[in-house]
C-alpha positions as CSV (number, residue, x, y, z in Angstrom):
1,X,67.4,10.0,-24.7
2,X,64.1,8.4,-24.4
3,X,60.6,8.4,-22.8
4,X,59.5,5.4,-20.5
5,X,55.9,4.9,-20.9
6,X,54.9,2.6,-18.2
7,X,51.7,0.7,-18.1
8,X,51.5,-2.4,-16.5
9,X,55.2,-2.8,-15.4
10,X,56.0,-1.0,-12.6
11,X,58.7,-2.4,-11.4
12,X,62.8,-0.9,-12.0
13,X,63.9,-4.7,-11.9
14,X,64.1,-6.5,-15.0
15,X,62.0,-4.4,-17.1
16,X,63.1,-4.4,-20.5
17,X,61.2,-1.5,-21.4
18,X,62.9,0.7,-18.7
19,X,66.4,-1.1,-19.7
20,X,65.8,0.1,-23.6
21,X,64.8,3.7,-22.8
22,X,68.2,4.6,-20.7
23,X,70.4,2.1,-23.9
24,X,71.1,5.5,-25.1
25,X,71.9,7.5,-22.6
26,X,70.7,11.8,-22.2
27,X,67.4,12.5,-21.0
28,X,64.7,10.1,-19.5
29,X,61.6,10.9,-18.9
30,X,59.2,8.0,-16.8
31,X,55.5,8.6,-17.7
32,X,52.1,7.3,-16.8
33,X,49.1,8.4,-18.5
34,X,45.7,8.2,-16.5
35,X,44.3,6.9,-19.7
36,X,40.3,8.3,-19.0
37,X,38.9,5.6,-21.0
38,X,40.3,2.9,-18.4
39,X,39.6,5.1,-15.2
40,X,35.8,5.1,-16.6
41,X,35.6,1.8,-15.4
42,X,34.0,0.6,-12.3
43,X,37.3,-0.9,-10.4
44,X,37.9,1.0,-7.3
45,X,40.1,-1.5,-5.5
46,X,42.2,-2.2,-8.8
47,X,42.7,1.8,-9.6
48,X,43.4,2.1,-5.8
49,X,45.8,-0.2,-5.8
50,X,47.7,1.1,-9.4
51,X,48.1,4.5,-8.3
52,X,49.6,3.4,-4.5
53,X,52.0,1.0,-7.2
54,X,52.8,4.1,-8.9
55,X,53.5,6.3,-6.0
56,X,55.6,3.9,-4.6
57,X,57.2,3.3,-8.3
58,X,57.8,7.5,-8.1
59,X,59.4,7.5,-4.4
60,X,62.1,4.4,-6.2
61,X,62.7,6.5,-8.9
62,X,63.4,9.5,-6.6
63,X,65.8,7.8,-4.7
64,X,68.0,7.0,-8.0
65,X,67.7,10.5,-9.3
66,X,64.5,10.4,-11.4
67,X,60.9,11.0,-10.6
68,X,57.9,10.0,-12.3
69,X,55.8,12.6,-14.6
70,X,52.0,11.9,-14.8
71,X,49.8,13.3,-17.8
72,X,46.3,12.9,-18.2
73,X,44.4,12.5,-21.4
74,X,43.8,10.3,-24.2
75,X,47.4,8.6,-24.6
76,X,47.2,8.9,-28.3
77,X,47.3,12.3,-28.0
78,X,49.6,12.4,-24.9
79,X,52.7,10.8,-25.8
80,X,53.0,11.8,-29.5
81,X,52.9,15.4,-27.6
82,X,55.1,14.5,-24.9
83,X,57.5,13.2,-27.5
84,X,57.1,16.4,-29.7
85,X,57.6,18.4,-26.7
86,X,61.0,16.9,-25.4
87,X,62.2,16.9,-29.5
88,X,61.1,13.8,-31.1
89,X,62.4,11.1,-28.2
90,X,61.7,7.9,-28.9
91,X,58.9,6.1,-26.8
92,X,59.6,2.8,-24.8
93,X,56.9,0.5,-23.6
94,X,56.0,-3.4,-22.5
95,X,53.7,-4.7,-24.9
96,X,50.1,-5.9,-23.9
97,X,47.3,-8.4,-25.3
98,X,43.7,-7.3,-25.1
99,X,42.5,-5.6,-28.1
100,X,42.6,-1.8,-26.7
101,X,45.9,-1.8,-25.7
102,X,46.9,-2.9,-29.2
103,X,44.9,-0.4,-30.8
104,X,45.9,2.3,-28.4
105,X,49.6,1.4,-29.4
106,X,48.7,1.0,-33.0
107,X,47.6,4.9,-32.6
108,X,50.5,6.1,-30.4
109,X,53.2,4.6,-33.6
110,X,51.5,6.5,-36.0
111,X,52.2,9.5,-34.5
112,X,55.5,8.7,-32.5
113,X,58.3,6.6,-32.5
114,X,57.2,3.6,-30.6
115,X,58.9,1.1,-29.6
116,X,57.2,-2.2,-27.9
117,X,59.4,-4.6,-25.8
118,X,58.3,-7.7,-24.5
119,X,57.7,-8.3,-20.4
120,X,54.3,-8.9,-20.1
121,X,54.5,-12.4,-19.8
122,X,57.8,-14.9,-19.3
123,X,58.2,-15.2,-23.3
124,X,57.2,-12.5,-25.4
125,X,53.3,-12.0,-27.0
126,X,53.3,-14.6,-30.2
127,X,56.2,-16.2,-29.6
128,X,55.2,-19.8,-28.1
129,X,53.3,-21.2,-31.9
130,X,53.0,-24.6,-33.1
131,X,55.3,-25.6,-35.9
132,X,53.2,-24.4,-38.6
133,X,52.9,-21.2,-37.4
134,X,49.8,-21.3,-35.8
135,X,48.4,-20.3,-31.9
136,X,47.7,-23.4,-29.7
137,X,43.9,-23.6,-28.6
138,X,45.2,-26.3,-25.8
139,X,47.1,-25.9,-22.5
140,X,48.9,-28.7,-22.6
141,X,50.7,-28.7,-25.9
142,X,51.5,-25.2,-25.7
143,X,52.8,-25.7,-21.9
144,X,55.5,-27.9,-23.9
145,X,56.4,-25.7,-26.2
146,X,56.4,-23.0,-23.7
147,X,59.2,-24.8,-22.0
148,X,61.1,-25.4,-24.6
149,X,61.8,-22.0,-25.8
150,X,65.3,-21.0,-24.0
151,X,64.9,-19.5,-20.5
152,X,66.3,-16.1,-19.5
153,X,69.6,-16.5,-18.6
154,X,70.0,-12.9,-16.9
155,X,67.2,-11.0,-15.4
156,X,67.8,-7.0,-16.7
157,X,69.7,-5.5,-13.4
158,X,67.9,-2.5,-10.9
159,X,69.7,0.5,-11.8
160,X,71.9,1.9,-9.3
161,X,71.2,5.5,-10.5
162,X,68.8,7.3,-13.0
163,X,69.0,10.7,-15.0
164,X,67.3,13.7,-13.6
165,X,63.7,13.9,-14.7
166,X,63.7,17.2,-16.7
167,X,61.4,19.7,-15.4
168,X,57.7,19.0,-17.0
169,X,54.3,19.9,-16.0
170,X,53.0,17.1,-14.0
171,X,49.4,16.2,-13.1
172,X,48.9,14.6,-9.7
173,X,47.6,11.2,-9.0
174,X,44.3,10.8,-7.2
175,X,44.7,9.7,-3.7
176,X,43.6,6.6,-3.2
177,X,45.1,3.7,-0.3
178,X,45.9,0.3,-1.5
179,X,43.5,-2.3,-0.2
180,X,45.5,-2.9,3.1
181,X,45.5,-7.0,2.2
182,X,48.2,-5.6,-0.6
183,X,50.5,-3.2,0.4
184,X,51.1,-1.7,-3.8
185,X,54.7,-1.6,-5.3
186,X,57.9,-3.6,-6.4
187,X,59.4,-4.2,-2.7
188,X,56.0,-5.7,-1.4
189,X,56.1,-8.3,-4.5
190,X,59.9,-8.9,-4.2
191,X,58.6,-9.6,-0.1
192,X,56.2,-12.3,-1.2
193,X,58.1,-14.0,-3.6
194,X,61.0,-14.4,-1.4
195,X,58.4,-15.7,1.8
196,X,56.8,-18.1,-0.8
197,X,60.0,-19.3,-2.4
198,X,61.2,-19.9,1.4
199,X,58.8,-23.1,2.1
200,X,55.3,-22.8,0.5
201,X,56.6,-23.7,-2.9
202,X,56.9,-26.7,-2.2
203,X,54.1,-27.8,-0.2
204,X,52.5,-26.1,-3.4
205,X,50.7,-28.8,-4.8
206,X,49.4,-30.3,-1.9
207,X,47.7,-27.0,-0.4
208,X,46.9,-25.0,-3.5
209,X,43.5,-25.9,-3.2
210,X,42.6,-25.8,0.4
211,X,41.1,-22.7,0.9
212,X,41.4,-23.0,4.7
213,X,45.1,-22.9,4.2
214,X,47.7,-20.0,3.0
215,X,49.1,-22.6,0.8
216,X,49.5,-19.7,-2.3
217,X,51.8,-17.2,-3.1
218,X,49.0,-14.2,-3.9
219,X,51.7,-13.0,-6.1
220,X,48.8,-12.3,-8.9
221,X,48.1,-8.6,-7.9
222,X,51.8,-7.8,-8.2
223,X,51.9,-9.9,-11.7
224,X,49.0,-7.9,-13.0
225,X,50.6,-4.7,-12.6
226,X,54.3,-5.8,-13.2
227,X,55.3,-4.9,-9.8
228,X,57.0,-8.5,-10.6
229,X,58.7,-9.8,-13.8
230,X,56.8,-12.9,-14.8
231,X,60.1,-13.8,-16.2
232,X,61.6,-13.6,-12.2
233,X,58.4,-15.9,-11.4
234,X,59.1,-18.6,-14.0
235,X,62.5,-18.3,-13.2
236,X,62.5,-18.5,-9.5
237,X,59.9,-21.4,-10.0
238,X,62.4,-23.1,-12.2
239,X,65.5,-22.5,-9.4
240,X,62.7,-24.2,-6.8
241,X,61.8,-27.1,-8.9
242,X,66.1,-27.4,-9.7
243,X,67.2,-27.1,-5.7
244,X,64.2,-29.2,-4.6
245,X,65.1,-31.7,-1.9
246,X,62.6,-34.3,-2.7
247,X,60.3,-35.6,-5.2
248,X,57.3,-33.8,-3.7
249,X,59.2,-30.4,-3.3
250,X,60.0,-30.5,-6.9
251,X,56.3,-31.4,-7.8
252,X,54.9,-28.3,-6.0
253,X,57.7,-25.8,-7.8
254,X,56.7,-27.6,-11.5
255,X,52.6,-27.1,-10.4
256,X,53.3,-23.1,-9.5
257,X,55.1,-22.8,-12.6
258,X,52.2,-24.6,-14.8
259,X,49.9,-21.9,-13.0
260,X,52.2,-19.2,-14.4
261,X,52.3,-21.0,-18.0
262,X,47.9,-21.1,-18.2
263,X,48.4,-16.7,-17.3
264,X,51.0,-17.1,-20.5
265,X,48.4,-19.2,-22.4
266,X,45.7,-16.8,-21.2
267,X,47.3,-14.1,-22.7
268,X,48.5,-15.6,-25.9
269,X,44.6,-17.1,-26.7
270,X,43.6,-13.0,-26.3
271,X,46.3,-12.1,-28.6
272,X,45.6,-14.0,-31.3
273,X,41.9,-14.4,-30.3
274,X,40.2,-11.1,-29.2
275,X,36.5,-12.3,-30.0
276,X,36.9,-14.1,-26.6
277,X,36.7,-10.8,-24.8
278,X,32.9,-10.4,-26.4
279,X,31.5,-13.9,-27.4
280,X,32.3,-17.9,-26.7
281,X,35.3,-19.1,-28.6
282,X,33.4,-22.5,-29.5
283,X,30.5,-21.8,-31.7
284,X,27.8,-24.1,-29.6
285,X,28.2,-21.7,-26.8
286,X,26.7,-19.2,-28.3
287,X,23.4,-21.7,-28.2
288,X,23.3,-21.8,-24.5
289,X,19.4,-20.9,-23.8
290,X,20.8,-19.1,-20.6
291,X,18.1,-18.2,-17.9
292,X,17.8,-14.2,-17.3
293,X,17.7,-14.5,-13.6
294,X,18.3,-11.2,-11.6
295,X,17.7,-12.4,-8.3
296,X,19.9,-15.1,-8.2
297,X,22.6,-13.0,-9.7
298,X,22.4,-10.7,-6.9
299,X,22.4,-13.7,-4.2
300,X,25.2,-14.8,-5.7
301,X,27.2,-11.7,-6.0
302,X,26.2,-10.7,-2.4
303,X,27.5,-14.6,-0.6
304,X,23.3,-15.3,-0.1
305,X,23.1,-18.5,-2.0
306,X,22.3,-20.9,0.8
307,X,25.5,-23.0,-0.1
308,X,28.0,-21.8,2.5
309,X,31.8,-22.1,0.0
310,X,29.9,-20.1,-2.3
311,X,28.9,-17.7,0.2
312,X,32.2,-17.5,1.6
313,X,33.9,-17.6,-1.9
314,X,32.3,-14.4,-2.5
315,X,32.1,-12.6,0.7
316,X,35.8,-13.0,0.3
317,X,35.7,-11.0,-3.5
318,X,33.8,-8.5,-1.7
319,X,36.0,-7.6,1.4
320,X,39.4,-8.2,-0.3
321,X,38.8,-7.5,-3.9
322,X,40.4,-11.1,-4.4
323,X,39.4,-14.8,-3.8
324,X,41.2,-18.4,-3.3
325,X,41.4,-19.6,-6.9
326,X,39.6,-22.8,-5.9
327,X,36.8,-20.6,-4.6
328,X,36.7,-18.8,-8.1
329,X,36.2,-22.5,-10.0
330,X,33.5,-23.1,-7.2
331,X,31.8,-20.3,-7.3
332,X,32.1,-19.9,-11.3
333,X,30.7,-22.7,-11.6
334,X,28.2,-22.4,-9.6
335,X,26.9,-19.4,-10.9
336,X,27.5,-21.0,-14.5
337,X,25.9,-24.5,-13.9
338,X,23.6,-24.2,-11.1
339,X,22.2,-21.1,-11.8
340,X,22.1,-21.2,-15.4
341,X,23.5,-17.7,-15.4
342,X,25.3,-16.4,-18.8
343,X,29.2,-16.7,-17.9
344,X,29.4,-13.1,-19.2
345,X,27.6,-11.7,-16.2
346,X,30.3,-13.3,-13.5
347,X,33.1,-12.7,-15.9
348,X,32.0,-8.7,-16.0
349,X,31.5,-9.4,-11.8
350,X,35.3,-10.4,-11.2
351,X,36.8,-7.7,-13.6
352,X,35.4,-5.4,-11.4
353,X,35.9,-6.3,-8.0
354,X,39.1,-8.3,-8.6
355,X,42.6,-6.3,-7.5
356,X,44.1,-8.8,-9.7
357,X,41.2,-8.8,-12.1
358,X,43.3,-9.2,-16.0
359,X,41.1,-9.4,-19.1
360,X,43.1,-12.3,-20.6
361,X,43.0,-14.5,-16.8
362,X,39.8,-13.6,-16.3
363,X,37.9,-14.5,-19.2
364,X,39.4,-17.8,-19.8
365,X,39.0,-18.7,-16.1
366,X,35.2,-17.7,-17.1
367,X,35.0,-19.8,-20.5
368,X,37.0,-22.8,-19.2
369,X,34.5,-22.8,-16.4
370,X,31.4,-22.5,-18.3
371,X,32.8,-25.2,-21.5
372,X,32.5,-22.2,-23.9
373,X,36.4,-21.8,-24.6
374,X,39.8,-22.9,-25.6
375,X,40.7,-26.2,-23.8
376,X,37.8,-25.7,-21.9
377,X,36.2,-27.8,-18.6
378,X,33.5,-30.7,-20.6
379,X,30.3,-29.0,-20.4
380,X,28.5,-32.3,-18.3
381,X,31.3,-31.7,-15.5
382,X,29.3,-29.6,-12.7
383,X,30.7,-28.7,-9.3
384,X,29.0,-30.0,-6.5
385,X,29.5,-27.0,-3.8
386,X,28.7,-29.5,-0.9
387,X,32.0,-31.8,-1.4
388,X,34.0,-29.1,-2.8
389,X,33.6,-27.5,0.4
390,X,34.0,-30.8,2.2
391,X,37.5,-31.8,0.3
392,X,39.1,-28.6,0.5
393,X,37.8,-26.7,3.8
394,X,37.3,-30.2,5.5
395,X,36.7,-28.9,9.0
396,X,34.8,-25.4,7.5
397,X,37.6,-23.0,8.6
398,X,37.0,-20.7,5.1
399,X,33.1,-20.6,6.0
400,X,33.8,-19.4,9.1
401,X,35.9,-17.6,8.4
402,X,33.9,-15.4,5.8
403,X,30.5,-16.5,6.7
404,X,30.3,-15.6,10.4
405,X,26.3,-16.4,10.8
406,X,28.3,-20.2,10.8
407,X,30.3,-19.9,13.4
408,X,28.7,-22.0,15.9
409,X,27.4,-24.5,13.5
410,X,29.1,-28.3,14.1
411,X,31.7,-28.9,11.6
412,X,29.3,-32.0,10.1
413,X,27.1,-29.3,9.1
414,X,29.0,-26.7,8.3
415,X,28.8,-27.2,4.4
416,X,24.6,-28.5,4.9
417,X,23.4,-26.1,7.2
418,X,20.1,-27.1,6.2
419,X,20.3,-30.6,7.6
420,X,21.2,-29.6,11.0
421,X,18.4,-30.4,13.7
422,X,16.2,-27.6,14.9
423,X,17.7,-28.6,18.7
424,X,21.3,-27.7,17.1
425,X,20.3,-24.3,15.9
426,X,19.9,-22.4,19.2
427,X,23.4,-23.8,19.6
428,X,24.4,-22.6,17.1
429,X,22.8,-19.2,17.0
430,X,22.0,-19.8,13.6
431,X,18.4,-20.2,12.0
432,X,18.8,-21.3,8.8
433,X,16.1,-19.8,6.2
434,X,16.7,-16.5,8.7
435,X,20.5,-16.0,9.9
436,X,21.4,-17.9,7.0
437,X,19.3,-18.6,3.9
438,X,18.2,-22.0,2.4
439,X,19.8,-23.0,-0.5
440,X,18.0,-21.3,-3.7
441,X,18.5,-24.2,-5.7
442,X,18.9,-27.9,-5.0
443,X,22.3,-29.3,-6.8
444,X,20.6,-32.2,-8.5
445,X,17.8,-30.7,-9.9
446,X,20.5,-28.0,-10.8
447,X,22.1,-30.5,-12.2
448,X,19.5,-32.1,-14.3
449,X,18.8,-28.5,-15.7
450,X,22.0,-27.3,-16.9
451,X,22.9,-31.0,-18.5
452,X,19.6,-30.6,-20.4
453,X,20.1,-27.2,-22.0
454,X,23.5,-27.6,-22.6
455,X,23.5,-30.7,-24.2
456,X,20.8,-29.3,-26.4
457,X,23.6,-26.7,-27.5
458,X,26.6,-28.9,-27.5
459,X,24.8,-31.5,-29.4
460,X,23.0,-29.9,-32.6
């Protein structure tokens, strides 16, 4: 007998919170709690795409029996009642990182019998330390030791059938589609991870970072909610880089599974380092004299920049609610390095239009971009957005594809709209400075700028 308190795992296969909960057999309740002090905060496409994961979560647990019981409230105050209510059940839930969840859970076990498992990543919160005991501050070391810690041998089983949910007052979810680009729940991930384990996977390494190809798996939505195990992603990356039939092949299933080690080493530098979510984790960046610069913040959240992969990185953000990951570095950094912008402001950006935006991801994809955290990007290394679009949307397929004012523009262009001749631009039914703006800062004096005050804060 035993409550399931879901959070971030909603998923019936290998979910070791779920498999604890029916150990003992008798009653099982599934529960959500639409926690108010999460709903408060602005993430439309994120809460729209939770509560389609959680309606299609309550139609799977219909089908084998259960159903899915939603309360509303603090869930401090929630479960312990909950618990009360049903006679004392003990409470089953995956554990989580950031600094609120903790404390929400330290709350919850002082008032119920709670009982954390782990599943948010492929090994559990705290368990990947150096041999002294302490957290790793660098990827690479800690990817080692990641490794080495045994594998899963056996994924925790779908059940075939569930108990009947007992009959509870239930609150109803508020109706909000899933962006259409992700179709919400466990079947949709178990769809993608099959397509990309089916070819992509291994031509991973090569097209990860051309944003004018579909050369990744987009699996991060379903990772942030647990609609997929991270344990079935490491291990089906693991299976790929075992049954690889070349040298390359194996190459691109060892670079996705690095990618899902730096989420694992994300998550354990929040656990043992909360500060990050508030302040740099190396002292000089809290010297960065950063410029206070609406304007350009707004042109850069709104794809007006003048530098056309920006532009497109973010148009992206703002349509889908999720970006290429080598448009995040690009456009990170330009916001970061060209604009002189606090990293704070883009990191607060992305958590809120992102459908895969995680507090642990996204702030060290921030603080590696801006040189202020753990194992961080040297502060003197500074994009240039004209070759990064040229190497990795060589003929300007993602700028067209996201910046339609480009359309017509010749692909030697495409990335320096500015240079084109006036002759080209009826062509191209594109004026630049009014179809399409000039750039709002030039790269090298951008350059010169950002290398000046940062050095001045790296180096006192």
């Amino acid at each position: 007998m035993a409550i399931w308190w879901i959070r971030r795992d909603l998923r019936l296969t290998d979910n070791l919170a779920l498999q604890a909960a029916l150990s003992g057999g008798g009653a099982f309740v599934p529960v959500f709690v639409l926690d108010p002090h999460l709903l408060a905060k602005p993430a439309e496409r994120r809460q729209a795409f939770l509560f389609a994961g959680l309606r299609a979560l309550a139609e799977d647990l219909r089908a084998l029996g259960s159903g899915l019981l939603i309360r509303s409230g603090d869930p401090s105050e929630e479960l312990p009642r909950l618990a009360q209510e049903l006679g004392g059940l003990p409470v089953f839930a995956e554990e989580d990182a950031s600094p609120y969840a903790r404390e929400r859970d330290r709350l919850v076990g002082s008032r119920a019998n709670l009982k954390l498992l782990p599943g948010v990543g492929g090994q559990a919160l705290g368990a990947v330390l150096k041999a002294d005991g302490t957290p790793y501050t660098v990827f690479t070391p800690f990817s080692r030791a990641w490794k080495a810690l045994p594998p899963p041998t056996l994924l925790a089983r779908r059940p075939l059938s569930l108990p009947t949910l007992p009959a509870l007052a239930s609150d109803d979810l508020p109706d909000q589609p899933a962006p259409a680009e992700f179709p919400a729940g466990e079947q949709e991930a178990q769809r993608r991870l099959d397509a990309f384990l089916d070819g992509p996977i291994y031509a991973y390494k090569e097209n990860r970072d051309r944003m004018d190809l579909e050369g990744t798996s987009a699996l991060s939505p379903y990772l942030r909610f647990g609609m997929l195990s991270a344990r079935q992603a490491a291990q089906a990356a693991r299976g790929a880089w075992l049954s690889a039939p070349t040298e390359s092949a194996r190459a691109g299933a060892e670079t996705w599974l690095n990618e899902l080690i730096w989420r694992e080493f994300y998550l354990s530098i929040l656990y043992h380092f909360p500060r990050v979510l508030t302040e740099s984790f190396v002292p000089a960046g809290k010297l960065i004299l950063w410029r206070t610069a609406p304007l350009d913040l707004a042109a850069w959240q709104s794809g007006r920049t003048g530098y056309p992969v920006v532009d497109a990185g973010m148009r992206q953000l703002a349509s889908l609610g999720w970006m290429h990951n080598r448009a995040r570095m690009i456009t990170a950094s330009f916001l970061v390095k060209h604009l002189l912008v606090n990293w704070q402001e883009g990191e607060a950006w992305f958590i809120r239009q992102l459908v895969d935006g995680d507090p642990a991801s996204n702030n060290g994809g921030w603080q590696w971009t801006a040189g202020t955290g753990t194992d961080a990007a040297p502060y003197f290394r500074v994009f240039n957005p004209i070759l990064q679009g040229l190497k990795f949307d060589p003929l300007g397929a993602y700028v067209r594809r996201w910046v339609p004012e480009l359309t017509g523009v010749p692909d030697r262009y495409i990335h320096t709209p500015w240079e084109m001749p006036a002759e080209l631009e009826g062509a191209a039914s594109c004026r630049v400075g009014v179809d399409y703006p000039l750039p709002i800062v030039e790269h090298n004096l951008a350059r010169e700028r950002v290398l000046a005050v940062y050095q001045q804060a790296f180096q006192r």
